[in-house]
C-alpha positions in Angstrom: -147.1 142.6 -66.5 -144.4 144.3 -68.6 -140.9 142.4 -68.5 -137.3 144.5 -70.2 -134.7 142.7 -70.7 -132.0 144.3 -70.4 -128.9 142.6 -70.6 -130.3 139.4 -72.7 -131.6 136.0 -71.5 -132.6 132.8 -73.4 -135.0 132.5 -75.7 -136.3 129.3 -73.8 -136.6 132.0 -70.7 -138.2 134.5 -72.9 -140.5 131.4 -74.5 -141.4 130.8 -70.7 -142.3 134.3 -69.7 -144.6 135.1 -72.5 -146.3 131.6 -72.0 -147.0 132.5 -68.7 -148.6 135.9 -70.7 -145.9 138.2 -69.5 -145.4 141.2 -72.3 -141.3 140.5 -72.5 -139.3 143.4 -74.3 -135.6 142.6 -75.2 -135.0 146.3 -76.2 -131.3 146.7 -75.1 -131.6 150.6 -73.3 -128.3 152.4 -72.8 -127.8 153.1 -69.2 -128.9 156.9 -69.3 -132.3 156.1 -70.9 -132.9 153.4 -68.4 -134.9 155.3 -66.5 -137.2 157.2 -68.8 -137.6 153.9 -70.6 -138.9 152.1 -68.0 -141.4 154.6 -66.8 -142.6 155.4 -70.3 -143.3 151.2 -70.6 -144.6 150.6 -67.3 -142.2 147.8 -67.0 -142.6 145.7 -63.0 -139.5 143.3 -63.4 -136.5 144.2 -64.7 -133.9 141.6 -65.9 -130.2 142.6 -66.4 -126.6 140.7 -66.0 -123.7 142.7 -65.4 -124.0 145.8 -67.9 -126.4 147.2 -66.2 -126.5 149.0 -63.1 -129.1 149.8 -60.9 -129.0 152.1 -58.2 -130.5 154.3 -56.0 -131.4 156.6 -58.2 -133.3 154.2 -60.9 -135.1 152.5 -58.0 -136.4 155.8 -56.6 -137.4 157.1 -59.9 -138.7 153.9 -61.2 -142.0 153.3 -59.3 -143.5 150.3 -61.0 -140.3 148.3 -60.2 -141.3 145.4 -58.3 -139.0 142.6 -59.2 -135.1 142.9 -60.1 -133.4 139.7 -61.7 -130.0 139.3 -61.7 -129.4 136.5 -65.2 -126.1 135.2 -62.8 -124.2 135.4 -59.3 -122.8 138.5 -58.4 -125.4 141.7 -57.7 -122.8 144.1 -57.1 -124.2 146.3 -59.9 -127.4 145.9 -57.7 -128.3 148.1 -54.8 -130.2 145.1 -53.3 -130.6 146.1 -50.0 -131.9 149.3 -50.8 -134.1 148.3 -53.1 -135.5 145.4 -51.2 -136.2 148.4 -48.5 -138.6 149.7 -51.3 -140.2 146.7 -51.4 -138.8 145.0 -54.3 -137.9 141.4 -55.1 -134.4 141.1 -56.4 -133.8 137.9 -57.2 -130.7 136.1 -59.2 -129.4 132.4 -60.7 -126.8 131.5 -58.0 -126.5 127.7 -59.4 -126.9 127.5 -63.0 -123.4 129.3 -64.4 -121.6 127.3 -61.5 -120.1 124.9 -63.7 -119.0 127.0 -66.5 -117.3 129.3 -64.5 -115.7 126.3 -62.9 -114.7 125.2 -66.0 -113.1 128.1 -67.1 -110.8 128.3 -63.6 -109.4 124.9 -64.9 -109.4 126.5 -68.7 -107.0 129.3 -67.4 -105.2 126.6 -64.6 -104.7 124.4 -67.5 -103.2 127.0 -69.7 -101.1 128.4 -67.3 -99.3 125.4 -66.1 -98.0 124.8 -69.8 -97.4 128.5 -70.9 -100.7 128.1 -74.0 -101.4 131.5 -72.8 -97.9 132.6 -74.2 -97.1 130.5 -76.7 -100.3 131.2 -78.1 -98.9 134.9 -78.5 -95.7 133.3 -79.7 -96.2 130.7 -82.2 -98.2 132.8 -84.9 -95.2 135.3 -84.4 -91.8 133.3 -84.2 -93.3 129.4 -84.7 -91.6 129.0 -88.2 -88.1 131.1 -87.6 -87.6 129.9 -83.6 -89.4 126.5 -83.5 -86.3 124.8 -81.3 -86.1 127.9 -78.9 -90.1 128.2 -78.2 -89.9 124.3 -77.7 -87.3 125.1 -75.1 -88.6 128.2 -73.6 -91.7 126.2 -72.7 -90.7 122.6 -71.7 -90.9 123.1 -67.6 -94.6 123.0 -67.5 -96.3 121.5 -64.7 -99.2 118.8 -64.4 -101.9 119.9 -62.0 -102.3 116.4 -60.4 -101.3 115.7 -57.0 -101.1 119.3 -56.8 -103.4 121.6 -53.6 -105.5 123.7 -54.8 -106.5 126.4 -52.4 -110.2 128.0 -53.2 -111.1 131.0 -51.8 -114.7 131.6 -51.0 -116.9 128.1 -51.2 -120.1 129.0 -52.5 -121.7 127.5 -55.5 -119.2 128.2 -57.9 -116.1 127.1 -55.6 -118.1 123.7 -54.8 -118.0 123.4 -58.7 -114.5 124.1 -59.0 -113.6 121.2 -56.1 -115.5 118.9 -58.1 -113.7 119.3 -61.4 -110.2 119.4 -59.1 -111.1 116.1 -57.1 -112.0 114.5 -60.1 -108.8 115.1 -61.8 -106.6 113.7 -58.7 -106.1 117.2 -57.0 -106.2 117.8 -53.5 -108.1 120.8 -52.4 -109.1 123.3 -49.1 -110.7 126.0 -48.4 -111.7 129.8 -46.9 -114.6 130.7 -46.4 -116.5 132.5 -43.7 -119.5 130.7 -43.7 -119.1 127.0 -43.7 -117.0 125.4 -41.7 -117.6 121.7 -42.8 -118.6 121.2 -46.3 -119.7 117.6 -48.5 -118.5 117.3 -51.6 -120.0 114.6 -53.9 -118.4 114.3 -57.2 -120.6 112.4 -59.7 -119.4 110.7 -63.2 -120.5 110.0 -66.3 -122.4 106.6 -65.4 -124.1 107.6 -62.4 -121.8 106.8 -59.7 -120.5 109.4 -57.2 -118.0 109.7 -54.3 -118.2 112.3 -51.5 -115.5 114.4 -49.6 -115.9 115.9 -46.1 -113.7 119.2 -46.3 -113.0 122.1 -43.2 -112.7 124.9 -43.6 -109.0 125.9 -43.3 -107.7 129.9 -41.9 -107.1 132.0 -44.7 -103.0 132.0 -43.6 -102.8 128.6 -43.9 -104.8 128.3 -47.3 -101.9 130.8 -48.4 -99.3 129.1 -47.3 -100.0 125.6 -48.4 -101.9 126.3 -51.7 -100.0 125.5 -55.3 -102.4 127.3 -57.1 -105.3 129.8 -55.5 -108.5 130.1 -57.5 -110.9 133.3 -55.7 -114.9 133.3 -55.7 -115.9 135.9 -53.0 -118.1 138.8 -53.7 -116.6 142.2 -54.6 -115.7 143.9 -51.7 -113.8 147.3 -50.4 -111.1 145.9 -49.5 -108.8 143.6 -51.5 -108.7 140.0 -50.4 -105.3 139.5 -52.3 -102.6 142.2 -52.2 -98.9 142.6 -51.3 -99.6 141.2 -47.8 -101.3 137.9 -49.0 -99.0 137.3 -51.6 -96.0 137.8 -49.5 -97.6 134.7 -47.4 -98.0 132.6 -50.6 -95.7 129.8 -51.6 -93.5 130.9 -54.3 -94.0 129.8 -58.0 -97.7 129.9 -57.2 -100.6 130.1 -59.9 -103.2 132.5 -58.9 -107.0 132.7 -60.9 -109.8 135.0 -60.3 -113.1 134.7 -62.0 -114.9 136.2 -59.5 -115.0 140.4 -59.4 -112.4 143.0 -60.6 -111.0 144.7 -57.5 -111.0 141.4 -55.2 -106.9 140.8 -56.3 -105.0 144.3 -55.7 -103.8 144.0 -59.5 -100.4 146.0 -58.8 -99.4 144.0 -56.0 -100.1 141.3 -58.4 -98.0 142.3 -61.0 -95.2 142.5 -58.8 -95.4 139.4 -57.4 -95.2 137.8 -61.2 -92.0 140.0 -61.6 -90.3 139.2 -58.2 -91.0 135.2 -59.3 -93.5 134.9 -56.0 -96.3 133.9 -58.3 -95.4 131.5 -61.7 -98.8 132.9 -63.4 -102.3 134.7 -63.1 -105.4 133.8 -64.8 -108.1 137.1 -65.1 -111.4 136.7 -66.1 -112.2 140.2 -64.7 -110.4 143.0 -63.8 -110.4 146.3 -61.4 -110.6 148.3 -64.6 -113.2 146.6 -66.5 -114.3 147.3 -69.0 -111.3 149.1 -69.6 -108.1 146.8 -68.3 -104.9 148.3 -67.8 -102.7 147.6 -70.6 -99.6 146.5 -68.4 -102.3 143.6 -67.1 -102.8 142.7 -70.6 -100.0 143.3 -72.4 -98.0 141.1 -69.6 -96.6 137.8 -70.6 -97.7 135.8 -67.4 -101.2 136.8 -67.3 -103.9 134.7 -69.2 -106.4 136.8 -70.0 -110.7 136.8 -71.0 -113.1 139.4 -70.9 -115.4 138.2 -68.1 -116.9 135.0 -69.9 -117.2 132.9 -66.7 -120.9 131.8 -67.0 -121.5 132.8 -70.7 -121.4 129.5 -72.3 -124.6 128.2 -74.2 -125.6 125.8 -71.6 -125.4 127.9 -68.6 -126.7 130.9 -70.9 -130.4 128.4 -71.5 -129.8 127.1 -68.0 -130.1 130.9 -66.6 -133.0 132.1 -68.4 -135.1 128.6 -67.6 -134.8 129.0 -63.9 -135.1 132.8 -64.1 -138.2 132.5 -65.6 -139.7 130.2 -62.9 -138.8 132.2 -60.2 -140.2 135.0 -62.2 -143.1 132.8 -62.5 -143.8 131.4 -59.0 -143.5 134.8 -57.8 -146.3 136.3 -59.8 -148.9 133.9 -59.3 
């Protein structure tokens, strides 16, 4: 059985595939040659991340399709219901970049609360000729202990994002639709853990109540965040969203940094994207990376492993 790779996995995941005497190609196929590629090759599973879109119109016109992997979360760029109509599996990695998205919410917290996100702009610019005046300018930072941290959406990657939070003396609630009581059990470095009970809390109150506001809901339509949420928030808030471009209403954003509602965004991804307005980058509250939530080595090896088992179990 034929196996493209689209949008790269792990060589352990590739190592696991071809053991299991699946014919893996890592060819990386632009977009518009998707299509011809795939029928030319015969390939049956096709394995992308986030570059790669498939639609209606490569599931209809790809017939040997029979198993769509998703190396993440998110399957936005993945007509899944549609395709799963046509009888094909689409499978993803919902757990294994849960902790390095995490991390990067508290990366982007972190750097917000003490202005490294500026200063980092600063320092190489004005660090020898305005030392005394940038020690100044960022001297108010904050400490993110005893602080609430409101999480928006509680799936995987939110329950990783409590963890860290709880473990650093935080105190945290929730949205989300689905779960209205949730366990959290933190563990440490020599095998002992503690637990949490958590309720779920409205999404007015979460607003209201939150110091900082981290999102991990699906893309959507509508925008969870805009002018109406923010007006809700506490002000001097820090806002972070690794999640999907379009799930914060970025202008409404912007003004709420400029009107002093919100202290500081941190954007991992962007309504734009690839292609993020400059005023979002260019603005001096908003850290910024280019949607590197679960790309870190581990969760990258940790991905294409348990890809290739489901891959695996399925075909047998």
């Amino acid at each position: 059985m034929n196996i493209l790779v689209n949008d790269r996995i792990s060589q352990s995941g590739i190592k696991i595939l071809e053991e299991a005497g699946f014919d893996v190609n890592t060819t990386k196929v632009a977009q518009e040659q998707l299509i011809h590629f795939i029928n030319k090759n015969n390939i049956a599973i096709l394995l992308v991340r986030s570059a790669t879109t498939v639609d209606k119109k490569v599931i209809d016109e790809c017939p040997t399709l029979k198993i769509i992997g998703r190396a993440g979360v998110g399957m936005d760029n993945i007509e899944v219901e549609y395709a799963k109509q046509k009888g094909i599996k689409v499978i993803n990695t919902p757990e294994a970049s849960a902790d390095s998205v995490a991390e990067l919410v508290f990366a982007h917290l972190y750097g917000g609360v003490r202005f490294m996100h500026d200063s980092n702009r600063n320092m190489p610019l004005e660090g020898d000729s305005k030392f005394n005046s940038l020690k100044k300018a960022y001297s108010k930072g904050l400490e993110l202990k005893g602080k609430t941290l409101g999480i928006l959406g509680f799936g995987k990657i939110g329950q990783a994002t409590a963890k860290i939070a709880l473990g650093i003396g935080m105190k945290i609630q929730y949205h989300d639709h689905h779960r209205e009581e949730t366990t959290i059990t933190v563990p440490f470095f020599d095998g002992q853990t503690i637990s949490f009970v958590l309720k779920n809390k409205s999404m007015e109150d979460l607003l209201k109540t939150s110091d900082f506001l981290t999102m991990h809901v699906p893309a959507k339509k509508q925008y969870a965040i805009g002018k109406k949420e923010f007006d809700l928030m506490k002000d001097g808030v820090g806002i972070v969203n690794t999640a999907r471009g379009g799930v914060i209403d970025e202008v409404a954003l912007v003004d709420a940094l400029e009107n002093g509602k919100v202290l500081f965004a941190g954007l991992d991804v962007y309504e734009s994207e690839p292609n993020p307005e400059i005023r979002i980058l260019m603005h001096p509250q908003i850290s910024l990376t280019p949607h590197i939530g679960g790309s870190t080595v581990e969760a990258q090896e940790r991905i294409g492993i348990e890809l290739a088992h489901l891959i695996v179990g399925m075909t047998k």
